[in-house]
N, C-alpha and C positions, 0 to 999 in steps of 0.2 A: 504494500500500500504506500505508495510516494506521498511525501509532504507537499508538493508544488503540483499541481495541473495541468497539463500539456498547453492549457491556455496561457499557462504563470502566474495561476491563482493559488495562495496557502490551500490546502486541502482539510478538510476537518481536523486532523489528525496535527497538519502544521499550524492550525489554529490554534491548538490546543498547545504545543511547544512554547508558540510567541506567545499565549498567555501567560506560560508559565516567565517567560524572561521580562515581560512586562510588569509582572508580580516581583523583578528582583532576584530570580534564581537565575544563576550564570554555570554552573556546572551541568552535564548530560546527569548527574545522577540527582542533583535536585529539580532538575526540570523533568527527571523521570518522577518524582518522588509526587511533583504536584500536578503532572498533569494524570497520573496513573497508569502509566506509556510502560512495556518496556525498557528497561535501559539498551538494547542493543538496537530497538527501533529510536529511540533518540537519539542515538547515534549518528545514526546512517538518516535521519530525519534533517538533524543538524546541518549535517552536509551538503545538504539538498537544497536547505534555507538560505544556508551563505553562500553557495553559488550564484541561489539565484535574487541576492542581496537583501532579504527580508533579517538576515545576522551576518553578524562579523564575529572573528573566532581570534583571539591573542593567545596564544599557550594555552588553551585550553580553556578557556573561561568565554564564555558568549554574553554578546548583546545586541540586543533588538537594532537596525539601522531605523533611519527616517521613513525607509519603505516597507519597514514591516511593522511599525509602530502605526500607518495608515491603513495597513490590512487589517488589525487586530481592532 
């Protein structure tokens, strides 16, 4: 189940991610913890997100950009 939509819409699923990093969770295991996602699909959720610029990743720690702060 992909995060982003062949359109390049969040998908439920990355909805539910960006809520969690909206809410202040930066780590894949706290945005697993609050969106109630697996951790190895936020994972690979995440990756989807910051390609397609809805997050930005430093060392491992995420945050929501301007374009994913406007989807959520």
């Amino acid at each position: 189940m992909p995060c982003v939509s062949p359109d390049g819409k969040p998908t439920e699923s990355g909805l539910k991610m960006l809520g969690a990093l909206k809410a202040g969770k930066t780590s894949a295991e706290d945005i697993a913890a609050e969106s109630g996602m697996p951790l190895y699909r936020v994972r690979s959720g995440l990756r989807d997100l910051a390609a397609a610029g809805f997050a930005a990743e430093s060392n491992g720690s995420y945050t929501l950009t301007d374009q994913g702060l406007a989807a959520v």
